[in-house]
BAFI-3210 file (N, C-alpha, C; in Angstrom, 3 decimals, decimal comma, padded with zeros to 6 digits):
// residues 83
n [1|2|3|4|5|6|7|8|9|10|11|12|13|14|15|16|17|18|19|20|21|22|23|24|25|26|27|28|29|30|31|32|33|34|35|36|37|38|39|40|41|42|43|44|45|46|47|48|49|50|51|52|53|54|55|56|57|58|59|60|61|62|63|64|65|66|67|68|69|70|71|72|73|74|75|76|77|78|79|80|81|82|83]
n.u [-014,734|-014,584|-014,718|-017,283|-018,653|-017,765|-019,023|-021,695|-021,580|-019,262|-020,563|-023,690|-022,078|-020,897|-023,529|-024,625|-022,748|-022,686|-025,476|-024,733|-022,533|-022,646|-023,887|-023,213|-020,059|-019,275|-019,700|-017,723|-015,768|-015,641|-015,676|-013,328|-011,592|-011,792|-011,432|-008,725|-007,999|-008,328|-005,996|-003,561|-004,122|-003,671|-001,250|000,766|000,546|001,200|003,819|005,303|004,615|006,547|008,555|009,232|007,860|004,449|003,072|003,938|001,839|-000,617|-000,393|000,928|-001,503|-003,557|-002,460|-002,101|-004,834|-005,743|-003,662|-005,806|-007,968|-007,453|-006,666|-008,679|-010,775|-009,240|-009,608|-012,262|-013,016|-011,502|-012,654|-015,444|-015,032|-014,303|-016,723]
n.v [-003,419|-005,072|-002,855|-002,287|-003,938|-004,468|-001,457|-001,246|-003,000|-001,594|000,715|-000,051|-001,611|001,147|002,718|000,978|001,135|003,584|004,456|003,698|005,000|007,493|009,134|011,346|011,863|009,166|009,236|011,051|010,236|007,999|009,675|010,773|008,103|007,817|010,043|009,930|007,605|007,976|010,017|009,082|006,241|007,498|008,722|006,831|004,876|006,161|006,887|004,104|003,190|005,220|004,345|001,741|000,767|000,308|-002,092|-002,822|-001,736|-002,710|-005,235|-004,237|-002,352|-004,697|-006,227|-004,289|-003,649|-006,618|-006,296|-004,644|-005,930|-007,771|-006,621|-005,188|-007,180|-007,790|-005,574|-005,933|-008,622|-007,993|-006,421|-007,184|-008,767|-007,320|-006,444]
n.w [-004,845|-002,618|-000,812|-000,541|000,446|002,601|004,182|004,675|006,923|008,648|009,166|010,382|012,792|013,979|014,388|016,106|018,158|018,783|019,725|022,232|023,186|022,926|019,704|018,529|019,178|018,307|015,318|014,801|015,234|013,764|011,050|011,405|010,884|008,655|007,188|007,196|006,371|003,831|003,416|003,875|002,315|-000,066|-000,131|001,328|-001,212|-003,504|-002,292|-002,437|-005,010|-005,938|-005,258|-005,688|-007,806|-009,695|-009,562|-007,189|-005,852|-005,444|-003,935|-001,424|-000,608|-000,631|001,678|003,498|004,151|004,918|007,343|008,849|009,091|010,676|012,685|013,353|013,923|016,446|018,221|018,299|019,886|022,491|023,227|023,405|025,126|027,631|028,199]
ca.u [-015,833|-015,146|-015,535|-019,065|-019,005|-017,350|-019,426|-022,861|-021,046|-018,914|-022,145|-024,529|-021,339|-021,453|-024,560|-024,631|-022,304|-023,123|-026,698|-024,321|-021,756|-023,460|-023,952|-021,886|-019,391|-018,918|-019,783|-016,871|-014,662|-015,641|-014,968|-011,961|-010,749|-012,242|-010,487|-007,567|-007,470|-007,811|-004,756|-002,967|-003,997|-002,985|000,212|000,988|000,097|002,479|005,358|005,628|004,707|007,687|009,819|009,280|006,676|003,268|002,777|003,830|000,787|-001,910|-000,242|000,647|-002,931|-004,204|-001,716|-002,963|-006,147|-005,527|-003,830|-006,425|-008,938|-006,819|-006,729|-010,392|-010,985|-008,582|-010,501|-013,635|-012,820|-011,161|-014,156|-016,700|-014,848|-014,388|-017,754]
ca.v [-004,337|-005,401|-002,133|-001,987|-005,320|-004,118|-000,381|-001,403|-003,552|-000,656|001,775|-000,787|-001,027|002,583|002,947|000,324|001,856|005,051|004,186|002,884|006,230|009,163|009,232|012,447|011,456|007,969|009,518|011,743|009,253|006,769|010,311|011,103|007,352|007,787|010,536|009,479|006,574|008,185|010,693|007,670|004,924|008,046|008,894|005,307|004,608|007,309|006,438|002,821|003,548|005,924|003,542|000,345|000,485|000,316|-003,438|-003,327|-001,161|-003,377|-006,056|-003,766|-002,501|-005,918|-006,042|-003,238|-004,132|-007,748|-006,019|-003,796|-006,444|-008,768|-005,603|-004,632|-008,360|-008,113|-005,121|-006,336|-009,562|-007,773|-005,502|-008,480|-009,857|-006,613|-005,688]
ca.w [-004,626|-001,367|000,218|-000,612|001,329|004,138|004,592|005,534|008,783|009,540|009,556|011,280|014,106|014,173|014,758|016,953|019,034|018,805|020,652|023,420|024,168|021,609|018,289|018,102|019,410|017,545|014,005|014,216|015,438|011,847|009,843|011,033|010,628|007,267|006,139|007,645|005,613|002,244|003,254|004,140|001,822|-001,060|000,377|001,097|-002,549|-004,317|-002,176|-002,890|-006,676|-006,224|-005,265|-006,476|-009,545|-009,799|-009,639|-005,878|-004,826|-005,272|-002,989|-000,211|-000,524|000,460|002,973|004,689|004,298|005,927|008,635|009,169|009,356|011,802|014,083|013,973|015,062|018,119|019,123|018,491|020,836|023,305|023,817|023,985|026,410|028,567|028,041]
c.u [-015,907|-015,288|-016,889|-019,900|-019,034|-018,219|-020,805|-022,342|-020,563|-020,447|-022,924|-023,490|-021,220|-022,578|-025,189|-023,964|-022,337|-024,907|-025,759|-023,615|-021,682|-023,243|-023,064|-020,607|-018,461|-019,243|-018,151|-015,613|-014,451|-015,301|-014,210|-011,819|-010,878|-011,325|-009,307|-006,915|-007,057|-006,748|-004,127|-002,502|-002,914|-001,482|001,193|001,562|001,459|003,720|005,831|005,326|006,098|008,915|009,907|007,976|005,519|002,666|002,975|002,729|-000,130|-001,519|-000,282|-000,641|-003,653|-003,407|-002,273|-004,338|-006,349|-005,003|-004,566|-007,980|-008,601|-007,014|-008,015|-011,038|-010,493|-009,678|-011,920|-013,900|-012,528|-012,220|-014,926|-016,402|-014,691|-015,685|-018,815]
c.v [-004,724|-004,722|-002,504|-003,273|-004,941|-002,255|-000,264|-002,074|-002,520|000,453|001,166|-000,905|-000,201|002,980|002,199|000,913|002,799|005,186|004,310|004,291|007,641|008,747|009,601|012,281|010,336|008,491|010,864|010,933|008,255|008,316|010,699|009,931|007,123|008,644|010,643|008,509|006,950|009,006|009,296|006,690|006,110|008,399|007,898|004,636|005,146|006,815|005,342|002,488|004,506|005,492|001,982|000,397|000,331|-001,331|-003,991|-002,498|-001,679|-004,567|-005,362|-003,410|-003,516|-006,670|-005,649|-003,373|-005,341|-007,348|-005,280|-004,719|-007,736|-007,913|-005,167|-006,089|-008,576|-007,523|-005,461|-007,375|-008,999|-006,818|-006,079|-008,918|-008,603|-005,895|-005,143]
c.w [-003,153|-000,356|000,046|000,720|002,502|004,585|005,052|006,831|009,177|010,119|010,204|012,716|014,602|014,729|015,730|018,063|019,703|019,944|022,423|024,476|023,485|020,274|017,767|017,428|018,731|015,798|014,006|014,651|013,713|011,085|009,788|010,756|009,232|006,211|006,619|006,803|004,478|002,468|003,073|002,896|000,297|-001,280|-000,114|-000,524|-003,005|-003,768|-002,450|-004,584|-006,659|-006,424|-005,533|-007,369|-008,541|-009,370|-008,135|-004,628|-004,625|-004,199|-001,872|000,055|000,343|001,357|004,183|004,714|004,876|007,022|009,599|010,133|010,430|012,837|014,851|014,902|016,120|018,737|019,290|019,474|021,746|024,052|024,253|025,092|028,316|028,679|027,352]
res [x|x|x|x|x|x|x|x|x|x|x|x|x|x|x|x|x|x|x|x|x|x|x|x|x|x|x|x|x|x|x|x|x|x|x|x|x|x|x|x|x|x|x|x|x|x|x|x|x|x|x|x|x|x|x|x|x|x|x|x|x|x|x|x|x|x|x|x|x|x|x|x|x|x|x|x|x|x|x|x|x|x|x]
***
């Protein structure tokens, strides 16, 4: 659910950006980090179901997903402010 929340802002930033230093350029940057994630988040997933149960994937999950979204806000500040 709360992707759906969060994938029209990433795509409107995208595309926002993308005006700014190519399109190209910035659309293959969001699909690698895209399918970067799902290797990742699947990987991720399996190994901590591997080793401690099932019941500790949905926390790390929104773990990584809170640190994900603490990080995108640094850079997003630190950009505004350089520019």
């Amino acid at each position: 659910i709360l992707e759906t929340v969060a994938m029209p802002a990433g795509t409107a930033i995208t595309v926002d950006t993308g005006r700014r230093l190519g399109m190209g350029s910035v659309m293959s940057l969001y699909n690698m980090a895209n399918s970067s994630a799902v290797i990742v988040g699947a990987m991720g997933g399996a190994a901590i179901e591997g080793s401690a149960g099932i019941t500790w994937v949905f926390p790390a999950a929104a773990g990584a997903v809170a640190v994900g979204v603490v990080g995108f806000n640094l850079l997003i500040s630190r950009a505004k402010k350089h520019g």
